[in-house]
C-alpha positions in Angstrom: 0.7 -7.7 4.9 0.1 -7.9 1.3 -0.7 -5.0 -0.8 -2.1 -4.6 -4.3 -0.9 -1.4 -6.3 -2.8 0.0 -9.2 0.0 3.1 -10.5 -1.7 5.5 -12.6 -4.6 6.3 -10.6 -7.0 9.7 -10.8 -6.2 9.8 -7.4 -3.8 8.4 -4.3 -6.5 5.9 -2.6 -5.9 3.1 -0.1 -8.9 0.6 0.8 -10.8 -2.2 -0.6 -9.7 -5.3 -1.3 -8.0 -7.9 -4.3 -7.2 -11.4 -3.8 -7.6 -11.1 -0.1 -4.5 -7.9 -0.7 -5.4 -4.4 0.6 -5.9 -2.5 -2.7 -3.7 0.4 -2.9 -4.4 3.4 -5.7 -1.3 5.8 -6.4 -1.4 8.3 -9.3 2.7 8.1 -9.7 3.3 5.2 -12.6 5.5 2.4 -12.2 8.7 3.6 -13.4 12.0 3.8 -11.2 10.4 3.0 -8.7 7.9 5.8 -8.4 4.6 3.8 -7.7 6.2 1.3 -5.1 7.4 4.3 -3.5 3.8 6.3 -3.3 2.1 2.9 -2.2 4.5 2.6 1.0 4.0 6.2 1.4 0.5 5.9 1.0 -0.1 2.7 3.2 1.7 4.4 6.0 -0.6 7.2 5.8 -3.7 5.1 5.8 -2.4 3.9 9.4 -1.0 7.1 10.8 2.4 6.0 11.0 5.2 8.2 10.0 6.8 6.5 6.4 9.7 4.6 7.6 7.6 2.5 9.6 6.5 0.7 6.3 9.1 -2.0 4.8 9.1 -3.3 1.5 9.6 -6.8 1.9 9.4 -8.4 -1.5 7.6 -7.3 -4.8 9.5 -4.5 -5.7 9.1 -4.8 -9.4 5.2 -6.6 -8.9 1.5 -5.1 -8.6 1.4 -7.5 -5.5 4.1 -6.4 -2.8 4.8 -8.0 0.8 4.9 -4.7 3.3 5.5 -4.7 7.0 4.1 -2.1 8.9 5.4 -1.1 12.4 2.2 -0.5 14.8 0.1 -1.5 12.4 -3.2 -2.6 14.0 -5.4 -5.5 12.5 -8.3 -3.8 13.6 -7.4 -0.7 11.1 -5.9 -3.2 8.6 -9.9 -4.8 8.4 -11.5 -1.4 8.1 -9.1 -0.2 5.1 -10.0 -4.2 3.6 -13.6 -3.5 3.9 -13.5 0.3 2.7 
């Protein structure tokens, strides 16, 4: 799935929708790693799941980021898309 992260948020949010890319809010900003790190974190609590069942795939260093999520229902995936 692909994820949109927006570091330096008020607040740690996941839900809406970018460039058909769920829209994920962390406060942490993007340095060393801190942001990509929240947004996993984050996406993984947005579907339950413990946090190593979220993998970076690509984007490490980009807003937009490739995840895989382990378990991770379609059904959920549309609700956090249409929050």
């Amino acid at each position: 799935m692909t994820i949109r992260v927006r570091p330096g948020a008020g607040r740690t949010a996941v839900g809406g929708e970018h460039d058909g890319a769920l829209v994920v809010r962390v406060a942490a900003r993007a340095v060393d790693g801190r942001a990509t790190e929240a947004a996993l974190a984050a996406v993984a609590d947005a579907f339950g799941l413990r946090r190593s069942a979220v993998a970076l795939v690509t984007g490490a260093t980009a807003r937009t980021k490739v995840v895989e999520v382990e378990d991770g229902t379609e059904e959920r995936l549309r609700a956090l898309l249409g929050a």
